[in-house]
N, C-alpha and C positions, 0 to 999 in steps of 0.2 A: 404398381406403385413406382413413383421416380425415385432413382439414385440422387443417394443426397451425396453430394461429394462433400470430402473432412475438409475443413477450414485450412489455410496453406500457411504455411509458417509465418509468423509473426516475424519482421524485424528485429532483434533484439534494440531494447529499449533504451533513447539518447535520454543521455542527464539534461534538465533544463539549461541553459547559457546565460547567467544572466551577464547585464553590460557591465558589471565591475567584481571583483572579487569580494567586495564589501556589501555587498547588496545583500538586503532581507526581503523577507515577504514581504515585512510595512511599506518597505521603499519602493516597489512593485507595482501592489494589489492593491485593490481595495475593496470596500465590500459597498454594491446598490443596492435596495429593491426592487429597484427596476430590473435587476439582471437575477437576482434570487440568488447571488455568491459572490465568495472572489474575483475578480477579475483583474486585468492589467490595464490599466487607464491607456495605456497606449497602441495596445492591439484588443480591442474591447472583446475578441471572440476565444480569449485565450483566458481562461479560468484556473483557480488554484483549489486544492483541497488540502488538510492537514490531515497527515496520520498520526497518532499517537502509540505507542506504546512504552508501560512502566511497571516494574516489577515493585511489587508488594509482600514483602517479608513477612512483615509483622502488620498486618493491617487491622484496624479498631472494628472494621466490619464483618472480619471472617474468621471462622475458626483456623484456617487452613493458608498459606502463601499464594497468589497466584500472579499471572498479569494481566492485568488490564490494558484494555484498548477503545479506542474510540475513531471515527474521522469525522471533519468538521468543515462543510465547504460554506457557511454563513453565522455570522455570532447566533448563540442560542440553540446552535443545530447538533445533536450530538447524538448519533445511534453509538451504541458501545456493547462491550461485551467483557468476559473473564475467560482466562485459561489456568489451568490448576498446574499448579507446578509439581512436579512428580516427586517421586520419592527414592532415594532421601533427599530432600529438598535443600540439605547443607554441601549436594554437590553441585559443582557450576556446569555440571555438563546437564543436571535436571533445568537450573534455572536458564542456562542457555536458550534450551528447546524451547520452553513454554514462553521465552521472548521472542524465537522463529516464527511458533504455531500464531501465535497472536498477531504479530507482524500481519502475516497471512491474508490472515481474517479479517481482519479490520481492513486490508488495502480491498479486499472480494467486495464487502462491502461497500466502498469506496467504487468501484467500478461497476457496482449494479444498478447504478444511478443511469435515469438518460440524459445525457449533458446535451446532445443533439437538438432535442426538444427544446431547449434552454436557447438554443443558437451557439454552440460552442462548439467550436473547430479543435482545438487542443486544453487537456486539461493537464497542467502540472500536480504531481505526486509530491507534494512537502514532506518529508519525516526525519527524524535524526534517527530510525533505528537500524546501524549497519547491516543486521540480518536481512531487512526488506531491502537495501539498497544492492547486495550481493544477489539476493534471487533477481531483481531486474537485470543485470548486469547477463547473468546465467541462465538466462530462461531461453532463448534460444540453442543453446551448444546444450542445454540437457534434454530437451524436445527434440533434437536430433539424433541424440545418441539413446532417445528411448527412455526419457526420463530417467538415468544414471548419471553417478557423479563424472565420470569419464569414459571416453571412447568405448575402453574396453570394457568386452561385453561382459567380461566376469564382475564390473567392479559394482557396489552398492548402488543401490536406489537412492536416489533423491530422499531426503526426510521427508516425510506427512505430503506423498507425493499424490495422494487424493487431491489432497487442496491446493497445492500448487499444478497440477493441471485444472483444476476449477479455476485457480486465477486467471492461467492464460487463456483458456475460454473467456471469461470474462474481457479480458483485454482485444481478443479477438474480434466480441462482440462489440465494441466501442469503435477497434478500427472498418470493423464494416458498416458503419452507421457514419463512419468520416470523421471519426476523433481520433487525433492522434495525441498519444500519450508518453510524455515525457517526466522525470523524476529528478528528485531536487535534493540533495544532501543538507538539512540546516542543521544550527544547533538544538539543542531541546530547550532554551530561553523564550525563542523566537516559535514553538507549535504550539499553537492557541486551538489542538485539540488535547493538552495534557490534562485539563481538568477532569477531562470524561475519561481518562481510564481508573477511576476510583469508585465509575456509577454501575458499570457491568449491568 
């Protein structure tokens, strides 16, 4: 049988640049059917998706708190999902997490798409939810140090460090198919994936 050699370290992941400090997705992007998504009118092979994530207290549909999540790369498009926020659910370090774990998942999802197929060269990461923009930032320097928070080799694991090595598989698997993937900090006015995190 042949040696499959492991995947080589990802780049840690550049934030998108857009040309003004004021720019939104609308001013951007926009959506064809010719193209089946996002894209940017002015480098046509550059694609956008929204992640969503939004924490649900008191939600009219569930007995329970959780958050939801969705990503959205054409109107009317919306895989989603739930994450259950732990207990006691009136601490912020319960509702923290279950905004990480979600974060998470919704971007994996987000990346199991073939944008390739599509003809897309780079796809931008849209979310306002800090936790997913921090794991971009760190996904490199914890994959080095062994999926730990730092160097040292005593110090904690990575949270729900299952899925955050699934993501960067995923992302892996993007850039060897020739997409590179870059992330975008917006507000949460402007991600027109916020609806779907209420559909789980």
């Amino acid at each position: 049988n042949p040696i499959v050699q492991p995947s080589p370290y990802i780049r840690g992941l550049e934030p998108f640049d857009p040309p003004n400090i004021y720019a939104t997705p609308f001013d951007l992007f926009k959506y064809s059917n010719d193209k089946g998504a996002y894209f940017r009118q002015t480098y046509r092979s550059q694609a956008l998706v929204y992640v969503a994530v939004e924490l649900r207290l008191h939600p009219d549909d569930s007995p329970a708190p959780y958050a939801g999540y969705g990503w959205s790369m054409r109107p009317n498009h919306g895989p989603s999902g739930r994450w259950p926020v732990g207990q006691p659910n009136t601490q912020e370090g319960s509702r923290l997490a279950a905004k990480y774990v979600a974060g998470i998942k919704a971007a994996i999802m987000a990346m199991s798409h073939d944008y390739a197929s599509m003809g897309f060269g780079e796809v931008v990461i849209a979310t306002h939810n800090p936790h997913l923009i921090h794991i971009f930032e760190k996904l490199e320097e914890w994959k080095r140090w062994g999926w730990r928070s730092s160097g040292n080799p005593h110090s904690m694991e990575v949270g729900s460090k299952d899925l955050v090595v699934q993501l960067d598989e995923k992302l892996n698997m993007q850039r060897d198919k020739g997409v590179q993937i870059t992330f975008w900090r917006i507000r949460e006015m402007h991600n027109l994936a916020m609806h779907l995190t209420g559909r789980g």
